[in-house]
BAFI-3210 file (N, C-alpha, C; in Angstrom, 3 decimals, decimal comma, padded with zeros to 6 digits):
// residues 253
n [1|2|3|4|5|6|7|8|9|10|11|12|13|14|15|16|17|18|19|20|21|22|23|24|25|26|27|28|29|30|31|32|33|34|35|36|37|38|39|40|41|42|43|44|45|46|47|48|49|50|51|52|53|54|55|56|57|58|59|60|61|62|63|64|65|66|67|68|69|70|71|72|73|74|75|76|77|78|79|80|81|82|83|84|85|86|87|88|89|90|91|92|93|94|95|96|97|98|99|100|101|102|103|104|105|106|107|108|109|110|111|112|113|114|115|116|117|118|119|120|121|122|123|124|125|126|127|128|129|130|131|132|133|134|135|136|137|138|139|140|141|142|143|144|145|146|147|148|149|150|151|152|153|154|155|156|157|158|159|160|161|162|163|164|165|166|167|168|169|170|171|172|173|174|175|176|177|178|179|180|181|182|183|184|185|186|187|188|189|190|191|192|193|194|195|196|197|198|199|200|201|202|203|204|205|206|207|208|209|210|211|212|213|214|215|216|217|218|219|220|221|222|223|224|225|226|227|228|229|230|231|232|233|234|235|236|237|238|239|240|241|242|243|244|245|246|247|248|249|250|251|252|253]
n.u [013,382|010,114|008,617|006,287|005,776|004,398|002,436|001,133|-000,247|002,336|004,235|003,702|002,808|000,414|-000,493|-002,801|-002,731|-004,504|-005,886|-007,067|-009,386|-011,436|-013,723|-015,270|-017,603|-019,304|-017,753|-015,387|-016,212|-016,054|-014,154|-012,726|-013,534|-012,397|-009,700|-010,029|-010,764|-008,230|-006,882|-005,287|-003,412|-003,466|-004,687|-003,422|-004,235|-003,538|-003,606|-005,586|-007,677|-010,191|-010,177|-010,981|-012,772|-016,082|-017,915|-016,925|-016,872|-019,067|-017,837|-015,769|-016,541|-017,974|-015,672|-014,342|-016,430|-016,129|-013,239|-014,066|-015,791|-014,607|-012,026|-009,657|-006,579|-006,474|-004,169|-003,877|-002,250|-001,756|-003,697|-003,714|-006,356|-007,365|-007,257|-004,988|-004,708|-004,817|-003,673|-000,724|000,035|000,962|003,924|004,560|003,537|000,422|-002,235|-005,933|-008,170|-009,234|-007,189|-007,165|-004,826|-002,982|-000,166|002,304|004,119|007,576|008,221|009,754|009,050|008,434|007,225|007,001|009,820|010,275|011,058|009,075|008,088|006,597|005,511|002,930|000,256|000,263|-000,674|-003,568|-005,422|-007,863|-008,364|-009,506|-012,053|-012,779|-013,161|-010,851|-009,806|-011,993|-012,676|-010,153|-006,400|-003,394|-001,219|-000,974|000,629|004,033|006,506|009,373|010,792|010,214|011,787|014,131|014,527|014,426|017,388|019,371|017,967|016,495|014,451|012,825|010,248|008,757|005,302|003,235|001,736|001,125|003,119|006,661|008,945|010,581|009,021|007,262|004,479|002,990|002,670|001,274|-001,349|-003,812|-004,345|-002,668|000,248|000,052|001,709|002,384|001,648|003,857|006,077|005,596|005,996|008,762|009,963|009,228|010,437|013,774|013,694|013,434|015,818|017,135|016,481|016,327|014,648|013,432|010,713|007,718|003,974|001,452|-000,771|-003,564|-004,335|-006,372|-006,249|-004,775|-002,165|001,065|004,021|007,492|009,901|013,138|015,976|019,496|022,954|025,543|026,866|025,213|021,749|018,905|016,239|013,327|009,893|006,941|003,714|000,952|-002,740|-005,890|-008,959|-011,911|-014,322|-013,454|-013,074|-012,685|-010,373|-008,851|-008,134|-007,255|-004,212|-002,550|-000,035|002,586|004,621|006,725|007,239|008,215|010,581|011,835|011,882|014,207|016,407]
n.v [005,106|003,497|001,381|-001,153|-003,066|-006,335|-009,513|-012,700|-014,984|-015,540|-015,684|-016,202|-013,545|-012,417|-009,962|-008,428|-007,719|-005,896|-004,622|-001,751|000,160|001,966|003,479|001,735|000,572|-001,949|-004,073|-003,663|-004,223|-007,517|-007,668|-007,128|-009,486|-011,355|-011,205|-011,720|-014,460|-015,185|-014,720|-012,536|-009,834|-007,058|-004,715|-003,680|-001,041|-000,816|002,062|004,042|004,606|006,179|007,914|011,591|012,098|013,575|012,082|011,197|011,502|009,984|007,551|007,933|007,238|005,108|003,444|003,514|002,122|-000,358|-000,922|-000,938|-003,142|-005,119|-005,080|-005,054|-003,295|-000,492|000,426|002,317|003,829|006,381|006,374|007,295|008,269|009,531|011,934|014,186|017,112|017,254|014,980|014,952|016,703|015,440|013,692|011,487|008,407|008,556|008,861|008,558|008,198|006,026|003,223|004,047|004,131|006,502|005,972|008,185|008,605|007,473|006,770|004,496|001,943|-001,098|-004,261|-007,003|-007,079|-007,449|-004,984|-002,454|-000,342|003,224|004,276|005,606|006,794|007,706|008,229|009,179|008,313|008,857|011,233|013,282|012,764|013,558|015,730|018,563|018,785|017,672|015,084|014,474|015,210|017,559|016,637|013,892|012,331|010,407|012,032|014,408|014,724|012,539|010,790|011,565|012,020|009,305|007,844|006,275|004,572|001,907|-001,227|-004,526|-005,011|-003,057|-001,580|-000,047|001,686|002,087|000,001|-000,368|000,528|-001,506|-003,933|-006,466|-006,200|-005,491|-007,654|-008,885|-007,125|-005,879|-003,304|-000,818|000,758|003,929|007,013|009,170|008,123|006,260|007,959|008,365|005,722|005,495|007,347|005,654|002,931|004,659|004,561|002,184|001,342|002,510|001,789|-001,083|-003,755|-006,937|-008,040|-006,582|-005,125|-003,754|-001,953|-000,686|-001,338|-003,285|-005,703|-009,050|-009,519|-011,844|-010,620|-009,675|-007,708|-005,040|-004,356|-002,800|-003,248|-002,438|-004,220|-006,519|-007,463|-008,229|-010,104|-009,490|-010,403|-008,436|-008,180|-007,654|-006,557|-007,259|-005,001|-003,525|-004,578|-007,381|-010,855|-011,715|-012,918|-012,067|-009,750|-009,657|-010,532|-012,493|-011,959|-012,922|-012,409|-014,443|-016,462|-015,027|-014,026|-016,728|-017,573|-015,652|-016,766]
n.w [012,937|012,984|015,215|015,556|018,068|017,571|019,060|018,737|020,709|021,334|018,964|016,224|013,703|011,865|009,213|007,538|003,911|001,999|-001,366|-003,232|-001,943|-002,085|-000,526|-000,324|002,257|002,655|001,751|002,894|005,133|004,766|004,689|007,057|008,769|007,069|008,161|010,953|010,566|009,918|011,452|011,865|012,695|012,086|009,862|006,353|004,155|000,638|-000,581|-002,360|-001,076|-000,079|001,504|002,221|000,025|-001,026|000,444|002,538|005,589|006,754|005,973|007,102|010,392|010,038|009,676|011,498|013,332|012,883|013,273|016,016|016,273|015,695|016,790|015,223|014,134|011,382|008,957|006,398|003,179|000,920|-002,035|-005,754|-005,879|-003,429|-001,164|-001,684|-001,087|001,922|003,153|002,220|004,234|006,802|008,356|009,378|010,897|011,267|014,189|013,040|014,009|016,908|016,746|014,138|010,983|009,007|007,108|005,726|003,082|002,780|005,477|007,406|009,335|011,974|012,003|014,348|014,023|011,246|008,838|007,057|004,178|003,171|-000,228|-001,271|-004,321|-007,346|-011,075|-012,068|-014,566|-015,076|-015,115|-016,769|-016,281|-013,460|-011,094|-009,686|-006,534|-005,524|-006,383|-007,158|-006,976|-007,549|-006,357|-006,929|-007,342|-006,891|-005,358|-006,939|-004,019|-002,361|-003,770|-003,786|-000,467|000,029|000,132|002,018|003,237|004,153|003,675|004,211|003,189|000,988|000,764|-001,682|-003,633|-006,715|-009,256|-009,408|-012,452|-013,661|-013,709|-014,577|-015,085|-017,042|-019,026|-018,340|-018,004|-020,010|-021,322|-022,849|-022,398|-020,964|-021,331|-019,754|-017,204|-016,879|-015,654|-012,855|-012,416|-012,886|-011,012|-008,627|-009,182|-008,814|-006,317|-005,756|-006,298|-004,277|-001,918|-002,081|-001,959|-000,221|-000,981|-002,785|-002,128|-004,224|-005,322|-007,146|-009,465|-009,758|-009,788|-009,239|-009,261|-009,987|-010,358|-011,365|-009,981|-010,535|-008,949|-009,576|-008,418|-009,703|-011,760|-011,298|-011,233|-009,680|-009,139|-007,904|-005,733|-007,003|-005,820|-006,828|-005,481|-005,925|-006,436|-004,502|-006,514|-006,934|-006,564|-002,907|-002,278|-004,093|-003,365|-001,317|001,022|002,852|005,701|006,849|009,124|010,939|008,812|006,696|007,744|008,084|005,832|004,546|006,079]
ca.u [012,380|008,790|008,511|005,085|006,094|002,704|002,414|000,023|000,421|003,718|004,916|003,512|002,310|-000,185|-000,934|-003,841|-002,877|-005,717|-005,959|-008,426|-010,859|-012,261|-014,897|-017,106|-017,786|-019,199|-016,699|-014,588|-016,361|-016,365|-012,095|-012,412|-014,044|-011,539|-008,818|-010,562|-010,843|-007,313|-005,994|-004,409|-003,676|-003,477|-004,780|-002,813|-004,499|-002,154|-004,510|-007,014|-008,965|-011,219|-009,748|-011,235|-014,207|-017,615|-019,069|-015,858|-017,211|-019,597|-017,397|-014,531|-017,336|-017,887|-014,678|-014,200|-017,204|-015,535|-012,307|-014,430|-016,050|-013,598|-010,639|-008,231|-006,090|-006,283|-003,179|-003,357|-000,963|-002,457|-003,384|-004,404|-008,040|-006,991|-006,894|-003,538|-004,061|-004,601|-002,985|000,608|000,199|001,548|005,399|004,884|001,986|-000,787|-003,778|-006,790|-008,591|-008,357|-006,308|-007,162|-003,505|-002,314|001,348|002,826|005,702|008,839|008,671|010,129|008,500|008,667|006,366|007,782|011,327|010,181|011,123|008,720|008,374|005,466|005,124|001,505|000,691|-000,052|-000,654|-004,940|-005,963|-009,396|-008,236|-010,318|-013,536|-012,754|-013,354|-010,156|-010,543|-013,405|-012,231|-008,578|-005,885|-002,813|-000,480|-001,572|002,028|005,447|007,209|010,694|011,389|010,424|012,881|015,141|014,710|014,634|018,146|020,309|017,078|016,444|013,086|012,692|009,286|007,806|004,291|003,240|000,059|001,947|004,575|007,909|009,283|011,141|008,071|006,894|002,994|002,050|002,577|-000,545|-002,586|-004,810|-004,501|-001,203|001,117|000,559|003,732|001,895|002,083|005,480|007,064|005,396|006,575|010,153|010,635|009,155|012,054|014,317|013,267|013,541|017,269|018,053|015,752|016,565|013,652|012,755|008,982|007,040|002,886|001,118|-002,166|-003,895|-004,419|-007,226|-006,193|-004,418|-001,045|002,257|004,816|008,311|010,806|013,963|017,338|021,172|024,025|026,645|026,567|024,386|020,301|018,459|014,965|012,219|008,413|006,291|002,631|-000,840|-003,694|-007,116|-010,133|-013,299|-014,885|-012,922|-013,315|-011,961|-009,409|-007,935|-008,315|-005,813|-003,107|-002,152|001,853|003,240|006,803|007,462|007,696|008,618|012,088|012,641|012,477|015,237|017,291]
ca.v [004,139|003,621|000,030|-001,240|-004,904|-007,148|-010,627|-013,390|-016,460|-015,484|-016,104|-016,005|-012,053|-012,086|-009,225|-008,791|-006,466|-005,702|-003,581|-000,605|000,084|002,897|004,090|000,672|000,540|-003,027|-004,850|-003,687|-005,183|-008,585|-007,792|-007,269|-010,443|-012,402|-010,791|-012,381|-015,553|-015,776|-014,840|-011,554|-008,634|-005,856|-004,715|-002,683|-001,191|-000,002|002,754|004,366|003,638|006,659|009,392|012,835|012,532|013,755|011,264|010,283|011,886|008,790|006,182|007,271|006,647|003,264|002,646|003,388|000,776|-002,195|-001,499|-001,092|-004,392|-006,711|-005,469|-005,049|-002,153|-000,830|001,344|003,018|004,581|006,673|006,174|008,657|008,835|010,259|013,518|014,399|017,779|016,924|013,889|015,254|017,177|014,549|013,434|010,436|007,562|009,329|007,996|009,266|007,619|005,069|002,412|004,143|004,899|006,800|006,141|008,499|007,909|007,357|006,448|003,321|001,210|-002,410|-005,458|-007,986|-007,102|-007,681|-003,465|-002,029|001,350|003,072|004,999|005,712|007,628|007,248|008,697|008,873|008,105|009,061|012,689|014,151|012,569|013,710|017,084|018,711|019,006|016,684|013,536|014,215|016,271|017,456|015,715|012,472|011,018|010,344|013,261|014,224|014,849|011,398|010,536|012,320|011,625|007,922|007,838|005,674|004,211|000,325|-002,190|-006,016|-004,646|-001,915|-000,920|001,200|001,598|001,648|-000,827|000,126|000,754|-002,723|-004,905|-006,902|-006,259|-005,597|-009,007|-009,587|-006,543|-005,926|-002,086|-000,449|001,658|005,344|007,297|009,902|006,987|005,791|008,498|007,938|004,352|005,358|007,312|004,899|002,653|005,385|004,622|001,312|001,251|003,001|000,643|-002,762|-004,406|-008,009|-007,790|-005,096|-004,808|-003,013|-002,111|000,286|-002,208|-003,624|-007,618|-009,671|-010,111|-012,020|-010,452|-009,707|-006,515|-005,741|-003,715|-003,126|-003,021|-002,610|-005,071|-007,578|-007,639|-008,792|-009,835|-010,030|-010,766|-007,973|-008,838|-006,695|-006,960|-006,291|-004,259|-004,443|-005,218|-008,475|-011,355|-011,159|-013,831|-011,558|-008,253|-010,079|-011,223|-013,001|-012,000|-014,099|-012,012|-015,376|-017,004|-014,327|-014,112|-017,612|-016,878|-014,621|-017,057]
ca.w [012,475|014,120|015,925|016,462|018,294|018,650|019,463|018,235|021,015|021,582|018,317|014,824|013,939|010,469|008,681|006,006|003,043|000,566|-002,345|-003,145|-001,170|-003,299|000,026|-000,170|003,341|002,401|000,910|003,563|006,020|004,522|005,010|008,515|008,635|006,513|008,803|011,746|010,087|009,349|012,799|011,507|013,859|011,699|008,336|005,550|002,840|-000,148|-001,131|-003,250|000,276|-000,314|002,102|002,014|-000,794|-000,331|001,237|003,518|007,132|006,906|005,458|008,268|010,778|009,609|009,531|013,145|014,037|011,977|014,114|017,555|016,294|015,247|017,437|014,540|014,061|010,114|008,530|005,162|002,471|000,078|-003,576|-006,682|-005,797|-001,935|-000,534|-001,194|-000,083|003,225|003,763|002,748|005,558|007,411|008,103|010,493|011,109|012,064|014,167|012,637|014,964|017,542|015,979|012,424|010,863|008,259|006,525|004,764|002,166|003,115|006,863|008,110|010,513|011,643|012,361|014,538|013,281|009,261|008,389|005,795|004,027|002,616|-001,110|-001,741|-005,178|-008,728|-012,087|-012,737|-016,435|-015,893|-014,521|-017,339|-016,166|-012,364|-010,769|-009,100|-005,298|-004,870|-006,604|-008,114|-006,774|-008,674|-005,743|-006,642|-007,808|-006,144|-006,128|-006,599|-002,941|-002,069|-004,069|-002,675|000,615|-000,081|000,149|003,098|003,984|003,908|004,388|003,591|002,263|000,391|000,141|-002,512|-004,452|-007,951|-009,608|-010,225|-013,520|-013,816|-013,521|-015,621|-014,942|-018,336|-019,402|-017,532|-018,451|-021,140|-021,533|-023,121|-021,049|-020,610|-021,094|-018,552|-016,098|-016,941|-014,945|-011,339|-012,254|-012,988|-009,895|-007,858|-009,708|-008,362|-004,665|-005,528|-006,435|-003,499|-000,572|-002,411|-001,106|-000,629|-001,561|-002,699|-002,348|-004,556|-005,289|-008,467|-011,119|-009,079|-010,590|-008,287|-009,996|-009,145|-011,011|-010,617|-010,405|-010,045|-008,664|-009,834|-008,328|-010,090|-012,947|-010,836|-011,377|-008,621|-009,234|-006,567|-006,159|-006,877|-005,948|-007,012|-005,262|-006,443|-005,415|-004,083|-007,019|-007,210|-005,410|-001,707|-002,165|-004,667|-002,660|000,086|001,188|004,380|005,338|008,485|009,437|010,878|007,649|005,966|008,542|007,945|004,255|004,757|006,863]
c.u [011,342|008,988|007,377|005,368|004,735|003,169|001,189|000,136|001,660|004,542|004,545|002,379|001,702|-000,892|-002,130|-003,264|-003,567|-005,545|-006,879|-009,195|-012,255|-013,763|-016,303|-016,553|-017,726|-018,534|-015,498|-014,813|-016,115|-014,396|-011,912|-012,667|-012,754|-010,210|-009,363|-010,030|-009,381|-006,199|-005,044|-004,692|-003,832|-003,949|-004,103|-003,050|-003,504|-002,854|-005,388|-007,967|-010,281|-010,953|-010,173|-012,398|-015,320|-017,979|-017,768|-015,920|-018,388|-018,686|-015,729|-015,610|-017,919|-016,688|-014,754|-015,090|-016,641|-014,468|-012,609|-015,016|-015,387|-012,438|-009,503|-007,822|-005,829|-004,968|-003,803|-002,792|-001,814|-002,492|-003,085|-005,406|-007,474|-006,725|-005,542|-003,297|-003,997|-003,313|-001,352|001,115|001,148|003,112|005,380|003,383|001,239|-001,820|-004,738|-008,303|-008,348|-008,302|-006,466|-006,213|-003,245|-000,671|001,694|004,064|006,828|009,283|008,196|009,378|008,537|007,589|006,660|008,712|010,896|010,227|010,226|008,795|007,277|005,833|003,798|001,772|000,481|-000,742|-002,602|-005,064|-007,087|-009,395|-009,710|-011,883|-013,626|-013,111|-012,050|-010,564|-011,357|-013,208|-011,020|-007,837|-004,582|-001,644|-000,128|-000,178|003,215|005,670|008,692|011,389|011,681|011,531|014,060|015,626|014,720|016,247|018,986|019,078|016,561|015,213|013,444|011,067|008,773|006,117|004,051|001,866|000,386|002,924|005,677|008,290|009,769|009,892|007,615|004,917|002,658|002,167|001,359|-001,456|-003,034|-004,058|-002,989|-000,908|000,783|001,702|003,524|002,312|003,251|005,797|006,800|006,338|008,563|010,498|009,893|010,219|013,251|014,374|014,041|014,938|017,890|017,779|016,036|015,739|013,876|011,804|008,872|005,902|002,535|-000,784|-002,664|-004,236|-005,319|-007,390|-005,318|-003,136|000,467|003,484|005,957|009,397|012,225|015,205|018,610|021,650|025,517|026,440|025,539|022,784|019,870|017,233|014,356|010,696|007,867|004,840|001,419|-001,954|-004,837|-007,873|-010,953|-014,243|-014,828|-013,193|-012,778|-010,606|-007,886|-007,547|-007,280|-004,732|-002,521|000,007|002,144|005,039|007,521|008,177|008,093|010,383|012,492|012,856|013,759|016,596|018,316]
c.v [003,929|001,615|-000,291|-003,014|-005,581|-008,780|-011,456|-014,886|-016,392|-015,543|-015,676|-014,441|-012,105|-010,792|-009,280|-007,494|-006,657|-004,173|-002,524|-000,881|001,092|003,309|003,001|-000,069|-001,633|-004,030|-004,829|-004,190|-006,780|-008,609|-007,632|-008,680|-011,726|-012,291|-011,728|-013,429|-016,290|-015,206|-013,450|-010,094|-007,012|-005,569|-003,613|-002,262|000,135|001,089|003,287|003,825|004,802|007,714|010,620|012,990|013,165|013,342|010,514|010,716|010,833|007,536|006,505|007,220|005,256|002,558|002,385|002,782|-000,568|-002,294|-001,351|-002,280|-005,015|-006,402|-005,494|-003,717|-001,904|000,729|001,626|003,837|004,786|006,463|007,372|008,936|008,690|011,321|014,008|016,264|017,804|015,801|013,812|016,289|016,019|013,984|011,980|009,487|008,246|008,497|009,200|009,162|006,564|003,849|002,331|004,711|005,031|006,607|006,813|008,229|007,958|007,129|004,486|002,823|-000,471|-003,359|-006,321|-008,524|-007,584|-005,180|-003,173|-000,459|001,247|004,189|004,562|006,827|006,945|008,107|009,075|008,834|008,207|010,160|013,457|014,087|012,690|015,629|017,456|019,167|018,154|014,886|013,382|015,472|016,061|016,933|014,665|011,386|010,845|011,393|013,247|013,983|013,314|010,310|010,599|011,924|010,004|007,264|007,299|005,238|002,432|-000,122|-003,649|-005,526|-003,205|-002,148|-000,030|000,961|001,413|000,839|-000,424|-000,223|-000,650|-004,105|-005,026|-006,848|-006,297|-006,605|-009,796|-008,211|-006,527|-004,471|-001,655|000,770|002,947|005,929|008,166|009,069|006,295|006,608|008,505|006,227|004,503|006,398|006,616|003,767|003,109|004,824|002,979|000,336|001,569|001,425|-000,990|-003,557|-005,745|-008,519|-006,534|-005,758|-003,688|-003,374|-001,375|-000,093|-002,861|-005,391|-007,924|-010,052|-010,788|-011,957|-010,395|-008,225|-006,452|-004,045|-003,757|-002,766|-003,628|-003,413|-006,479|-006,813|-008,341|-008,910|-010,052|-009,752|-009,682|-007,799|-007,500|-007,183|-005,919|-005,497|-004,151|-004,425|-006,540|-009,431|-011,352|-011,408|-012,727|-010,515|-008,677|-010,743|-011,435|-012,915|-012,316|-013,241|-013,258|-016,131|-016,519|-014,114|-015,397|-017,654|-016,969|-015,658|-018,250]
c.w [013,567|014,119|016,098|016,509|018,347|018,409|019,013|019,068|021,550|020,639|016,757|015,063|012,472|010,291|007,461|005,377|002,261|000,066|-002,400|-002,990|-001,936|-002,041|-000,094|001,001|003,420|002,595|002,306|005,457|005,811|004,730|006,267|009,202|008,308|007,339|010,116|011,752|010,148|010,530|012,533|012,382|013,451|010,023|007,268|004,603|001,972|-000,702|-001,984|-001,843|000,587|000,640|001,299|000,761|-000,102|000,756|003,024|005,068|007,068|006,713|006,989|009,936|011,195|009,855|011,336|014,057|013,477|013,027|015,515|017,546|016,334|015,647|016,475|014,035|012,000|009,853|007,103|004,811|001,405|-001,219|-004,344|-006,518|-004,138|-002,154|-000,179|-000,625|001,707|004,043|003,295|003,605|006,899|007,534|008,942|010,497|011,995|012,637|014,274|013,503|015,867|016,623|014,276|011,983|009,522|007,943|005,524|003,961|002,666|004,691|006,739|008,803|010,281|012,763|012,673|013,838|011,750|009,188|007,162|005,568|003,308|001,044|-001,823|-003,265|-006,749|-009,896|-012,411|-014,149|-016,509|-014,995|-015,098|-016,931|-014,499|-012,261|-009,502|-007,914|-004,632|-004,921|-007,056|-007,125|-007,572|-007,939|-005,508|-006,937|-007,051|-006,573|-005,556|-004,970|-002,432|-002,355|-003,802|-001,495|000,836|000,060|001,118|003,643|002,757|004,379|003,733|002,830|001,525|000,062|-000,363|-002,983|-006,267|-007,563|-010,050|-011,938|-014,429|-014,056|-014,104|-015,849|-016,239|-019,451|-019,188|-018,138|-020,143|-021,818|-021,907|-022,284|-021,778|-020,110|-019,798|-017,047|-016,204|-015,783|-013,580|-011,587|-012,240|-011,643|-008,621|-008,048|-008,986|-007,148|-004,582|-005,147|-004,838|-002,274|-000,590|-001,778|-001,281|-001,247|-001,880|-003,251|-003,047|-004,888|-006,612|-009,458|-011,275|-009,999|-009,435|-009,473|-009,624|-010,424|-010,116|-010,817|-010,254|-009,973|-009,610|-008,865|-008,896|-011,479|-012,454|-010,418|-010,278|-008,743|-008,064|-006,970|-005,977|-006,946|-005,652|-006,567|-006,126|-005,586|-005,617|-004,742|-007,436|-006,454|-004,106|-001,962|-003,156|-004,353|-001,723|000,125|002,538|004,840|007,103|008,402|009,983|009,612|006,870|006,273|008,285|006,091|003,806|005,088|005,405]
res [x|x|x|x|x|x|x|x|x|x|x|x|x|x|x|x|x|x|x|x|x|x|x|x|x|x|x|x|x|x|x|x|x|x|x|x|x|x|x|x|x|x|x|x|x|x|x|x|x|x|x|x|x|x|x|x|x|x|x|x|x|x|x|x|x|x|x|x|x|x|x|x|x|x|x|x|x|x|x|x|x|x|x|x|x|x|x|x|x|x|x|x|x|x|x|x|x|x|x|x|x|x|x|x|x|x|x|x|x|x|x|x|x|x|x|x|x|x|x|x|x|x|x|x|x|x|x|x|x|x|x|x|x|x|x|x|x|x|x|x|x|x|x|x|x|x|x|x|x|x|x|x|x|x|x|x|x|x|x|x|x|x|x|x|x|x|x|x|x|x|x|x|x|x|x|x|x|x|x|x|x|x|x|x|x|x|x|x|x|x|x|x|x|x|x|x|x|x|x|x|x|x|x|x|x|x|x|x|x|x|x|x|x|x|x|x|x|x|x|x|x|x|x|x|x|x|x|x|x|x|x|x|x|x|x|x|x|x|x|x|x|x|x|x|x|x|x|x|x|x|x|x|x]
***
């Protein structure tokens, strides 16, 4: 497991996670900003953050003046609109630049002792109106291996960019389920069974939702909070989320 310890004061460590970024430079300044604001040392976005398009040797540019401005280190985990052939090149947190980090799926790491895990990934439903290579690739979903390898491995959180299979999200949406998209959702499910999370972030749905999902073992159900952020066409408030591992450990206790 990767460790990155930091300190805030000596004591309380806040994170910002926000939802798709979708390559608006913008918007994602006004999150470096709110990160600031809110005393948070690191930012996590669950992806769709715009890796590898066209236009993305300007927008990672930009990026890398927001975090020489404002001093905060940003991670992302990829969506369905990312460069998955490049970016499953990767087995470990990559820095893409200075303090710009990639997570790929299934590695561990922990934030002032709170353990999370990352599965980026998701189904597109507007494949047909994309161009393969440029804006879609055909790597874009969990895949079996992940599954696979998900196996004797534990977090108190998951980030993902999809909702597992169990979750009640579409109580809240509008739009009826694609069976196409069912099956990234059911082996992200899969993962889920194994990791038993506390939380799980997600992102893809671009609404801010607080649903809930859930585990077995054995004949006992276990529900927990699974929370959607939006993206950056939404308002900020709904694009974020402020996560304190202090309060999150006493949670726990």
């Amino acid at each position: 497991m990767l460790y990155f310890r930091l300190t805030c004061g000596g004591s309380v460590l806040k994170n910002l996670l926000i939802g798709d970024v979708h390559g608006d430079i913008f918007n994602l300044e006004k999150v470096f900003k709110k990160a600031v604001s809110e005393d948070c040392k690191n930012i996590i976005q669950l992806g769709d953050f715009g890796f590898g398009f066209p236009s993305y040797t300007l927008f990672h540019s930009q990026i890398e003046q927001l975090i020489e401005r404002y001093k905060i280190p940003l991670y992302f985990l990829k969506g369905n609109h990312d460069n998955h052939e490049i970016l499953n090149k990767y087995t470990s947190i990559t820095e893409l630049s200075k303090d710009y980090y990639f997570i790929p799926n299934g590695v561990e790491f922990s934030f002032d002792g709170v353990s999370f895990i990352a599965y980026g990934g998701a189904y597109s439903i507007d494949k047909k109106f994309r161009t393969e290579g440029v804006d879609f690739w055909r790597d874009e979903e969990i895949s079996i291996s992940d599954v696979y390898n998900s196996k004797g491995k534990v977090a108190d959180i998951m980030l993902t960019h999809d909702t597992p299979y169990t979750s009640n999200i579409m109580d809240y949406m509008v739009l009826l389920p694609i069976e196409e998209a069912m099956e990234n959702r059911k082996k992200l499910q899969a993962i889920v069974e194994e990791i038993k999370p506390k939380k799980i972030f997600h992102g893809h749905y671009h609404s801010r939702i607080n649903c809930s999902a859930n585990y077995t073992e054995g004949e006992i159900v276990t529900w927990f909070p699974c929370i959607g952020l939006a993206a950056n066409v939404n308002k900020l408030e709904q694009q974020c989320y402020v996560f304190d591992t202090v309060l999150f450990k006493q949670e726990k206790l």
